[in-house]
ZAMARGU-4260 file (C-alpha; in steps of 0.2 Angstrom, whole numbers, plus 5000, padded with zeros to 4 digits):
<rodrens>
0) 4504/5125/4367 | 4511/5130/4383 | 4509/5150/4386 | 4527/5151/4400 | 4545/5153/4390
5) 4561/5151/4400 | 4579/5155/4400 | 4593/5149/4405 | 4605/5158/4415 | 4622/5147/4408
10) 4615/5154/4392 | 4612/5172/4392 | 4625/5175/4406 | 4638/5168/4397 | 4651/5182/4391
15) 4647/5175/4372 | 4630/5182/4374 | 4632/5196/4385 | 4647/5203/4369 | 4635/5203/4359
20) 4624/5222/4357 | 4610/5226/4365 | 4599/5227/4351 | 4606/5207/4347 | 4601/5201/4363
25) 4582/5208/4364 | 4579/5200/4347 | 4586/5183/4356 | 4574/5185/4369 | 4561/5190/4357
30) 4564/5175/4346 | 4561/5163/4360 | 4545/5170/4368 | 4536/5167/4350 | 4544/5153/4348
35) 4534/5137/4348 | 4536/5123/4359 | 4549/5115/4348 | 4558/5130/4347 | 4552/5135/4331
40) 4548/5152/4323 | 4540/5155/4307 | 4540/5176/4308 | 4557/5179/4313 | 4555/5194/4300
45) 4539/5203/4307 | 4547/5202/4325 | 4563/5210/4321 | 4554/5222/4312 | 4540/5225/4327
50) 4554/5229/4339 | 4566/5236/4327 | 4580/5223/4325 | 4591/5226/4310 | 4598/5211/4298
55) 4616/5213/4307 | 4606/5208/4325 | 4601/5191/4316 | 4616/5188/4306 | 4627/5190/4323
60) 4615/5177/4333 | 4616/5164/4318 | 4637/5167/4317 | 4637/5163/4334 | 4627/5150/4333
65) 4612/5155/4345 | 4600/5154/4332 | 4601/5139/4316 | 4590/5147/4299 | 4584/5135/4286
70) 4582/5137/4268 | 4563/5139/4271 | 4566/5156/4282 | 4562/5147/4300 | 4571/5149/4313
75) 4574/5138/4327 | 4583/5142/4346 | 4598/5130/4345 | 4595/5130/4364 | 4579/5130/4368
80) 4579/5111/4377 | 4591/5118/4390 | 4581/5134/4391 | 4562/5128/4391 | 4556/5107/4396
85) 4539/5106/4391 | 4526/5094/4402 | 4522/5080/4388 | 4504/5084/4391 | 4507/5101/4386
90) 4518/5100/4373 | 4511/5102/4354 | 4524/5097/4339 | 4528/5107/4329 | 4522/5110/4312
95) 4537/5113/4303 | 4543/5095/4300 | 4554/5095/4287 | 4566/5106/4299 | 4564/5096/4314
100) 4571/5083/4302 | 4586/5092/4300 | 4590/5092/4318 | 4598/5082/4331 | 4600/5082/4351
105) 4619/5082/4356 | 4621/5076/4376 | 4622/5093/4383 | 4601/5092/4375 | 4604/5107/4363
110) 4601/5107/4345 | 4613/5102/4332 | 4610/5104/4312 | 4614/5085/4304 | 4629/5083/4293
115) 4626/5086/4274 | 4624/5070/4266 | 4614/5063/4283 | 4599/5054/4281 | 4583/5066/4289
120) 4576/5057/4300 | 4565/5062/4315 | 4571/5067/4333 | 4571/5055/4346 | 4568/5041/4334
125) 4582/5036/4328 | 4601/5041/4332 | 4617/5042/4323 | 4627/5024/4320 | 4643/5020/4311
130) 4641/5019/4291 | 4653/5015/4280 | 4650/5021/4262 | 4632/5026/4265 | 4628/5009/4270
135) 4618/5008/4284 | 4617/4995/4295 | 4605/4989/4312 | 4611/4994/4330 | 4612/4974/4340
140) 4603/4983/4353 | 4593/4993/4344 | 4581/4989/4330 | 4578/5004/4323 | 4587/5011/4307
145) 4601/5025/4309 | 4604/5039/4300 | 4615/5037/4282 | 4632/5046/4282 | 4637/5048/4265
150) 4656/5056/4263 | 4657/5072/4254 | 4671/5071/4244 | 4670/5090/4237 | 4672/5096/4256
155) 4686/5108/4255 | 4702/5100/4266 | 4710/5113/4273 | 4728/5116/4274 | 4738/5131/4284
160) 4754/5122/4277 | 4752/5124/4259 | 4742/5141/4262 | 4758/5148/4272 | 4771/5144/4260
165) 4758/5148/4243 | 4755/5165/4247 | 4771/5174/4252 | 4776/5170/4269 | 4791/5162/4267
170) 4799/5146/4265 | 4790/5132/4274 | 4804/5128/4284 | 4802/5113/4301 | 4804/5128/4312
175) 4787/5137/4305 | 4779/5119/4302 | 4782/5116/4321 | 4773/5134/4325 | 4759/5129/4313
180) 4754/5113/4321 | 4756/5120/4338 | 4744/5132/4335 | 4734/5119/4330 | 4735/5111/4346
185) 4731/5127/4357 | 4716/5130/4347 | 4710/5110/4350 | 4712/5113/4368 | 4699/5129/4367
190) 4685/5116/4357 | 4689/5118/4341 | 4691/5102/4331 | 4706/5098/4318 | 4698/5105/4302
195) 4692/5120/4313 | 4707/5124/4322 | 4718/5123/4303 | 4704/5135/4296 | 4707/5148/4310
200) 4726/5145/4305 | 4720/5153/4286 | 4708/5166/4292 | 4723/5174/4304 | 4734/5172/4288
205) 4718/5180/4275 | 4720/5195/4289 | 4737/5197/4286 | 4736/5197/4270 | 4721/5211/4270
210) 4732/5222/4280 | 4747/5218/4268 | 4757/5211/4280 | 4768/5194/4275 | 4778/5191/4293
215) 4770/5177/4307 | 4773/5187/4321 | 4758/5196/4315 | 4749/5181/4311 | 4756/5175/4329
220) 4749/5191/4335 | 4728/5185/4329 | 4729/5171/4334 | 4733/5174/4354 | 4717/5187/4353
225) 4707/5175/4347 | 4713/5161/4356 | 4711/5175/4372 | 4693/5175/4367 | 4691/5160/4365
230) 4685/5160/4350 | 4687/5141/4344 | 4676/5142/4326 | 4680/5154/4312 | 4661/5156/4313
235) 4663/5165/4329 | 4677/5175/4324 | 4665/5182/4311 | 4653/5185/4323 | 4667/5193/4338
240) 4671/5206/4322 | 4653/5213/4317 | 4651/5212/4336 | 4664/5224/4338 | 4659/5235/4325
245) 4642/5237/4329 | 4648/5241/4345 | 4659/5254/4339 | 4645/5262/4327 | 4636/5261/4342
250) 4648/5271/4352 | 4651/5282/4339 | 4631/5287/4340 | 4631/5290/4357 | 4643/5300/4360
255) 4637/5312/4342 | 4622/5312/4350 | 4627/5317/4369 | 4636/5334/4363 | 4626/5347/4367
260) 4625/5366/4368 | 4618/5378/4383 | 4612/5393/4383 | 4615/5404/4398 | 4600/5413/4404
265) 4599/5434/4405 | 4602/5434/4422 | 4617/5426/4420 | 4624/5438/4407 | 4616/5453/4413
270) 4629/5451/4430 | 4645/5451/4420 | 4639/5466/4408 | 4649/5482/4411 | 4637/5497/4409
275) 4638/5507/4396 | 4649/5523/4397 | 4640/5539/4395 | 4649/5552/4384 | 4636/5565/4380
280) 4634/5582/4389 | 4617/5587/4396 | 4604/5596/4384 | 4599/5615/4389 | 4584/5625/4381
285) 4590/5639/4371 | 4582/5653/4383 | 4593/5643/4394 | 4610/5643/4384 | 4605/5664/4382
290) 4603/5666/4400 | 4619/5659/4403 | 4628/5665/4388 | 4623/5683/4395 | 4627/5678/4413
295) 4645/5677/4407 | 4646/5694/4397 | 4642/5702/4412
</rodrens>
């Protein structure tokens, strides 16, 4: 297994990793030097705990989509082609197998997780081809299988039209229709796809609704921050807010932690000290007070 891990500059200088906590970004790096040469890891859990990572570190990398988990707890660096290209004579496969299966390479060479209801099939083997009804067919040029698509018809369509006008917003009138599907549009032209741009559509209207407010100008108002951002998955909206609040709790502990008291030293107080005012008169003997008493008679 090669010993040398790499990273790549588009990666971790990009302002989606560089948002993220400090804390988030060290157990990144971490994750990717223990890695293996697949991009694997196995102990995700000991190395968070080695270098003190909490669960909300790994939850933000995995909403962002740095890190993909499988059910078996490994972890695998959804970019570790872009970051690390191994010599053939140095690379060893990995062991876990069944979650390499799971896995395809998109063109950019970073990993992708395989549609549910996709065929698991080996990496660099086989690649996906047009099905129709699960039926699989051979490529002309190509004569080895591809993958099976079979259509999930439980998958949850969504629908910002019926949403708006089902939970209190109003009529559904051809003026709102109009702002709803360019919405749509502007969020297509920041990456996200149909069904991801209508889905960011119902999370700014569930945030409304969390904060009791029924009017589209507020909804209007989410959606230009997170369009701002850039933010073109509801996945990353989930990770921009726990972003933003472990930052604040964060910055909360700093600055608890920064107030502090001084004490001034003696010299310091001893300058500014008035000295004491003396109001008692002199002490005499008393052979003293009768020489003086008799001093007087006279």
């Amino acid at each position: 297994m090669a010993q040398r891990r790499m990273f790549s500059k588009t990666i971790v200088s990009s302002d989606l990793f560089l948002d993220m906590p400090k804390s988030t970004q060290a157990l990144y790096f971490h994750l990717n030097m223990n890695a293996d040469d697949d991009g694997f890891i196995g102990s995700s859990k000991m190395i968070m705990r080695m270098i003190g990572a909490s669960d909300d570190d790994m939850r933000l990398l995995l909403a962002k989509k740095f890190v993909f988990e499988f059910d078996s707890g490994v972890v695998v660096v959804k970019d570790w082609r872009i970051h690390n290209q191994i010599r053939k004579d140095r690379h060893k496969q990995t062991i876990y197998t069944d979650e390499f299966q799971q896995l395809q390479a998109v063109e950019n060479n970073s990993y992708e997780r395989l549609p549910v209801g996709c065929q698991e099939v080996a990496l660099g083997k086989v690649r996906l081809g047009k099905v129709s009804l699960g039926k699989s067919r051979l490529d002309k040029d190509n004569e080895e299988p591809k993958n099976i698509v079979v259509d999930d018809e439980s998958q949850t369509i969504p629908n910002p039209f019926s949403f708006y006008e089902t939970n209190g917003f109003g009529m559904l009138t051809p003026f709102y229709q109009e702002k709803i599907g360019l919405w749509i549009d502007d969020f297509k032209l920041i990456g996200s796809t149909e069904d991801e741009a209508k889905f960011i559509l119902i999370k700014a209207m569930e945030v409304s609704l969390m904060n009791n407010v029924r009017k589209w100008v507020y909804v209007e108002s989410i959606l230009k921050n997170w369009e701002q951002k850039k933010l073109s998955t509801v996945e990353m909206i989930d990770a921009d807010e726990l972003s933003n609040k472990a930052s604040n709790q964060s910055s909360k502990q700093y600055k608890k932690n920064s107030v502090r008291t001084e004490t001034l030293p003696d010299w310091a107080k001893d300058e500014y000290e008035e000295p004491p005012v003396k109001n008692e008169l002199p002490k005499i003997s008393d052979e003293e007070f009768l020489r003086e008493m008799n001093a007087y008679d006279e």
